[in-house]
C-alpha positions in Angstrom: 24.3 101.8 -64.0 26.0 101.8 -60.3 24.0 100.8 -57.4 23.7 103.9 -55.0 23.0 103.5 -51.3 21.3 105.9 -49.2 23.3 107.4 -46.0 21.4 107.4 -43.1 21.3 109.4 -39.6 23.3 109.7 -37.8 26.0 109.6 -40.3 28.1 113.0 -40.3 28.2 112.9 -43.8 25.0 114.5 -44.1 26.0 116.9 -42.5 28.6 118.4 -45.2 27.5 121.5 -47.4 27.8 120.4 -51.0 30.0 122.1 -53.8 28.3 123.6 -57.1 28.6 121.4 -60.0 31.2 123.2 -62.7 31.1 120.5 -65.4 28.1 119.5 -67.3 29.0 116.2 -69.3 28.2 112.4 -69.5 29.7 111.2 -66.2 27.3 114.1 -64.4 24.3 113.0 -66.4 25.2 109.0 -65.8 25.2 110.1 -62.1 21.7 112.0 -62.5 20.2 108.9 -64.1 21.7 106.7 -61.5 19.8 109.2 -58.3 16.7 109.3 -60.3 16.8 105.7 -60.2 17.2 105.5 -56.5 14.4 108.3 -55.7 12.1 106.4 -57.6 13.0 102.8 -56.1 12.2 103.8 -52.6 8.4 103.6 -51.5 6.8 107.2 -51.6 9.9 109.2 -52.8 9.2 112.6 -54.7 13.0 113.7 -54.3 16.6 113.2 -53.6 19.8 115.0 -53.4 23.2 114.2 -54.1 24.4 114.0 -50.6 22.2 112.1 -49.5 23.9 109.1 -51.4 27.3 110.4 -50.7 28.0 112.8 -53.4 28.6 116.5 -52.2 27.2 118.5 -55.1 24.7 120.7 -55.6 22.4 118.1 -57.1 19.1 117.6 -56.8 16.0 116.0 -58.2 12.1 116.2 -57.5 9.4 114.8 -59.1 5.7 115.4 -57.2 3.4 115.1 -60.1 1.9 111.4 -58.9 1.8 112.5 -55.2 -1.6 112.8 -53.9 -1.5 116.7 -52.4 -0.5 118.1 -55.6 -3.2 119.8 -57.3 -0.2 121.1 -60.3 3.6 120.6 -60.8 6.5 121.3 -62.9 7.0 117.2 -63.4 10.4 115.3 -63.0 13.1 118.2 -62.4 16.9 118.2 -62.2 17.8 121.3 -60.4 21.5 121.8 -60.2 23.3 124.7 -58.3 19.9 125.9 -57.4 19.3 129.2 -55.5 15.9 130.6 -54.0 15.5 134.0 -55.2 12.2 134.6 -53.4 10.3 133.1 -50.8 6.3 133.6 -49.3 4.7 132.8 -46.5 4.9 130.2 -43.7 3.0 127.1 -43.6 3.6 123.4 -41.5 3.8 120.5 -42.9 4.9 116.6 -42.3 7.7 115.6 -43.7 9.4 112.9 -44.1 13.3 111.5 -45.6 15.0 108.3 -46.7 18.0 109.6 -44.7 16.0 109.2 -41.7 13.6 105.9 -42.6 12.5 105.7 -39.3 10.3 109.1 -38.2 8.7 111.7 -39.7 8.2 115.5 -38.4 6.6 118.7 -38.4 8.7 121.3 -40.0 7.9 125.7 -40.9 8.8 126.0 -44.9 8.0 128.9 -47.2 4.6 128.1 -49.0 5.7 129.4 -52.1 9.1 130.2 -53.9 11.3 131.3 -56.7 14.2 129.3 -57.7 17.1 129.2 -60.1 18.8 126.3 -61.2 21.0 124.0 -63.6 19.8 121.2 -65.5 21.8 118.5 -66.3 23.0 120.0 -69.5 23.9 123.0 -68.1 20.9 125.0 -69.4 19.5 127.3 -66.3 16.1 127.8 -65.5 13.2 129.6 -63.4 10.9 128.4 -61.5 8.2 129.2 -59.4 6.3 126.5 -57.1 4.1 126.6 -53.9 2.3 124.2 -51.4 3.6 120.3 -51.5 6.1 121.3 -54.5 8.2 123.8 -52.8 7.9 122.3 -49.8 9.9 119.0 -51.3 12.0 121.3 -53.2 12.9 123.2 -49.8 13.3 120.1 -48.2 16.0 118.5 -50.9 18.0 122.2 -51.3 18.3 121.5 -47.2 20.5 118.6 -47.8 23.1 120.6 -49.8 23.4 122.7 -46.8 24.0 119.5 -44.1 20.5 120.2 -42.9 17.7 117.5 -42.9 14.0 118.1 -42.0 15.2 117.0 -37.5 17.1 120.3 -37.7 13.9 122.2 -38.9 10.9 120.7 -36.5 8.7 122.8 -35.0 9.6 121.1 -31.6 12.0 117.9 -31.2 9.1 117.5 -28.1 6.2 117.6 -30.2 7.0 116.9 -33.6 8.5 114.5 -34.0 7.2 111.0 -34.8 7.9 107.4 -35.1 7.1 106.3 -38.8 4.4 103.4 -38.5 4.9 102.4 -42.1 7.2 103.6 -45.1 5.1 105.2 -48.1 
């Protein structure tokens, strides 16, 4: 399996908006198996997306069940070419991103939402999550777009904060 290596900022990569993944086959699902690996390498990581390891597709993973806010979740998901259909609510939360080791920050996302996606075998799906689970899957869906959590705080003033220790 190849070794993937996080970009960090303030590398204009991650920046880009990612293209929607059109084939479903064994090189795609190698590369899932290689970003799940990564996710789950780093200290504390409930998700990753494509970009964030240099790969501009719609790719994304998030897996929150052994996080301690999460009262219920959907388990390890691969959500590919996903699309919020519905959002709910407004609540603020800390976040924070291996693309940005060093801080964490107060960001505004929807407390609950409805998403379609893509597995990794092409099969689509519907989901619905809320509290810490939508909020990670929010956060990762940002990525494909060029955004990370420091365009969303609350207040760069404020919210933003130096991370003491990586968990």
């Amino acid at each position: 399996m190849v070794e993937l290596d996080i970009l960090t900022y303030p590398d204009e990569r991650l920046k880009q908006i990612s293209e929607p993944v059109e084939r479903f086959d064994d090189e795609l699902r190698e590369f899932v198996a290689a970003l799940e690996a990564k996710m789950r390498a780093g200290p504390g990581g409930v998700g990753i997306a494509a970009p964030q390891v240099g790969r501009f597709q719609r790719i994304v993973i998030v897996d929150v069940s052994g996080h301690r806010k999460v009262r219920q979740s959907h388990g390890r998901l691969v959500l590919i070419n996903p699309e919020i259909t519905e959002w709910e609510g407004l609540e603020v939360g800390r976040e924070g991103c291996m693309s940005v080791p060093d801080y964490t920050g107060n960001v505004v996302r929807a407390e609950r939402i409805a998403l379609r996606a893509c597995d990794e075998h092409g099969q689509s799906h519907e989901y619905r999550f809320e509290g810490y689970e939508a909020r990670a899957v929010q956060h990762e869906i940002d990525h494909l777009d060029g955004l990370l959590f420091l365009d969303r705080l609350v207040s760069r003033r404020s919210d933003l904060f130096r991370r003491k220790v990586y968990r």
